[in-house]
C-alpha positions in Angstrom: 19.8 -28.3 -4.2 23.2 -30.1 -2.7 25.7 -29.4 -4.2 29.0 -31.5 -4.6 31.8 -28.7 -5.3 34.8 -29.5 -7.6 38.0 -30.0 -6.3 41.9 -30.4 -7.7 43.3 -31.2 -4.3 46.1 -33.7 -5.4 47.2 -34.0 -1.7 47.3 -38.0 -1.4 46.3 -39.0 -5.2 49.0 -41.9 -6.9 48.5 -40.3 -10.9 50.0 -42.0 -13.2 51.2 -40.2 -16.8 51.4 -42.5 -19.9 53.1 -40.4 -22.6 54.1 -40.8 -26.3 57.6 -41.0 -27.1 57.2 -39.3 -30.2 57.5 -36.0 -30.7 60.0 -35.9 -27.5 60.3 -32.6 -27.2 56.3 -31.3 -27.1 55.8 -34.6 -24.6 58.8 -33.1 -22.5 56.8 -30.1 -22.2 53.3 -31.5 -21.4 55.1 -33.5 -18.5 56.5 -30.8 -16.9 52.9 -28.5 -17.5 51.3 -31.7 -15.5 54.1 -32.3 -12.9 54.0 -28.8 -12.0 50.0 -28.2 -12.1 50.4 -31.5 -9.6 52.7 -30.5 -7.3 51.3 -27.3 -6.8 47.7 -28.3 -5.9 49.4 -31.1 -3.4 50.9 -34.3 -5.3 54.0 -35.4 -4.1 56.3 -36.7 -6.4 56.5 -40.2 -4.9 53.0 -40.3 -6.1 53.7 -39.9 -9.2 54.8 -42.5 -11.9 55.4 -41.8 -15.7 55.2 -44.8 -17.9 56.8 -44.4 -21.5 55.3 -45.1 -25.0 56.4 -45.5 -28.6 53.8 -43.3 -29.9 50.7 -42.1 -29.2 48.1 -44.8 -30.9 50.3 -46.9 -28.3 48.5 -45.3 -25.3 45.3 -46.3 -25.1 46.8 -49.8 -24.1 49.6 -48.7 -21.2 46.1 -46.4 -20.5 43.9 -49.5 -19.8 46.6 -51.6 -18.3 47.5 -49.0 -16.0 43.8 -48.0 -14.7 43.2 -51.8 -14.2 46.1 -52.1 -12.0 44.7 -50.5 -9.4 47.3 -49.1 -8.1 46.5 -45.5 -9.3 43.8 -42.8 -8.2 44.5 -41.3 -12.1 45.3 -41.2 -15.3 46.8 -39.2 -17.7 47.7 -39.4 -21.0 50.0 -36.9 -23.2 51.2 -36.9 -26.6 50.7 -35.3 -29.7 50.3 -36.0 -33.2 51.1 -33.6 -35.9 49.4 -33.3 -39.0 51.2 -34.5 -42.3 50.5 -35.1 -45.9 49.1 -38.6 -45.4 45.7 -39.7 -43.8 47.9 -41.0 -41.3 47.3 -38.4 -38.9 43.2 -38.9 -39.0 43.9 -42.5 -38.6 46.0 -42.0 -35.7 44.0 -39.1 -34.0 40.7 -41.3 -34.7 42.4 -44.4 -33.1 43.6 -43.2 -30.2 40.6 -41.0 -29.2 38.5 -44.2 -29.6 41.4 -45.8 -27.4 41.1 -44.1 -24.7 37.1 -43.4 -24.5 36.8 -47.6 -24.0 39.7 -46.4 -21.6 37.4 -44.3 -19.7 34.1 -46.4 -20.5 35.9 -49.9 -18.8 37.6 -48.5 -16.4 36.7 -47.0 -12.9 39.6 -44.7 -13.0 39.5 -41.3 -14.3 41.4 -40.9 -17.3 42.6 -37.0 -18.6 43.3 -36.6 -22.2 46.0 -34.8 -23.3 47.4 -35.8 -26.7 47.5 -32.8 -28.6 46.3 -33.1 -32.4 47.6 -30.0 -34.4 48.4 -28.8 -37.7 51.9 -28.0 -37.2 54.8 -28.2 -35.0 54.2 -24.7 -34.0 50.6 -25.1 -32.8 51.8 -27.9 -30.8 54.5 -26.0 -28.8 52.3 -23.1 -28.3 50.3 -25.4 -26.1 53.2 -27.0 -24.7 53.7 -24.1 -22.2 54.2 -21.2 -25.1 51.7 -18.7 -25.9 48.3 -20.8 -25.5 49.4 -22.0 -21.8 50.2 -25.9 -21.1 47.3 -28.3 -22.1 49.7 -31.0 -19.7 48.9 -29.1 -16.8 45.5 -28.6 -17.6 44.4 -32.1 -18.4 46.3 -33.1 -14.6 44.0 -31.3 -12.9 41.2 -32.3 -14.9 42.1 -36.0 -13.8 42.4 -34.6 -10.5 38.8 -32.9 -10.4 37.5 -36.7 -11.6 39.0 -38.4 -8.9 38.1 -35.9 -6.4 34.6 -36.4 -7.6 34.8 -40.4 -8.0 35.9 -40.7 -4.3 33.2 -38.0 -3.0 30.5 -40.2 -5.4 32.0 -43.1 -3.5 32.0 -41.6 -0.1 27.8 -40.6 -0.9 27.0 -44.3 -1.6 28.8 -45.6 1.0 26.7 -42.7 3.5 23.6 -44.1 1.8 24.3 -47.8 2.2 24.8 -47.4 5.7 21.7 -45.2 6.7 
C-alpha cells in the first residue's frame, strides 16, 4: 500500500486567518493559539495575513473571497458564538457552518474551521488557550495538513501526467 504521510510543515505556506470581530477577547486568543501553532511548525509571519470581520455569519464570505484570490495556500477561520436565550445562536451556528462547507466545496483551498459554538463564555475561553488547550492552534495546523496534502495530491498527478 503507498502511503502519503501527513504533514504540518508551514515552512513556505501564505495562510490567511479571517476572524470574527465579535466576542474580541476569545478571537484574540484563537489568533494567537493559530499564530503560534504556525510559527512553530515553520510559517513566517510575512506569510501570514489576518483579515477582520463583524461577526462570525460574516465569514463564510471574506472565507470564499479570500480562497478565490489565490493568493493563499490556506484558510482559516476563528470566531465564536455563544449561546443566548434566543434561537439566534442556532441560526447563526447553522449559517455559518453551511457558509463555510460551500467554502470548502467551491474552493480549491483548504479551509480550517475554527469558530467555536459554546454554551457559555466560560466554555469558550477554556478552549481559547485555558484548560481544554487552543482550538486556534489546532484548526492552523489542520489547514496546514490539507495543504500539505493538496500540493502532494497535486505533485502525484502531475508525476502521473507526465509518465
Amino acid at each position: 500500500m503507498n502511503v502519503v504521510p501527513p504533514s504540518v510543515d508551514a515552512s513556505g505556506l501564505r495562510i490567511a486567518l479571517v476572524v470574527s470581530r465579535f466576542n474580541h477577547l476569545i478571537s484574540i486568543r484563537l489568533i494567537d493559539g493559530a499564530r503560534e501553532a504556525l510559527i512553530r511548525h515553520g510559517a513566517r509571519e510575512d506569510d501570514l495575513t489576518l483579515f477582520w470581520v463583524a461577526g462570525a455569519f460574516e465569514i463564510p464570505q471574506a472565507a470564499r473571497r479570500v480562497a478565490e484570490s489565490g493568493r493563499f495556500d490556506a484558510v482559516v477561520t476563528l470566531g465564536s458564538v455563544i449561546r443566548g436565550g434566543t434561537p439566534h445562536f442556532e441560526y447563526v451556528c447553522q449559517g455559518v457552518t453551511d457558509g463555510l462547507r460551500e467554502v470548502m466545496r467551491g474552493c480549491d483551498v483548504p479551509v480550517g474551521f475554527g469558530v467555536l459554538t459554546t454554551d457559555d463564555s466560560d466554555q469558550a475561553l477554556a478552549r481559547a488557550g485555558g484548560s481544554d488547550g487552543n482550538k486556534g492552534g489546532e484548526v492552523a495546523l489542520a489547514a496546514v495538513e490539507m495543504a500539505r496534502l493538496r500540493i502532494e495530491l497535486d505533485a502525484i498527478a502531475e508525476r502521473e501526467a507526465s509518465a
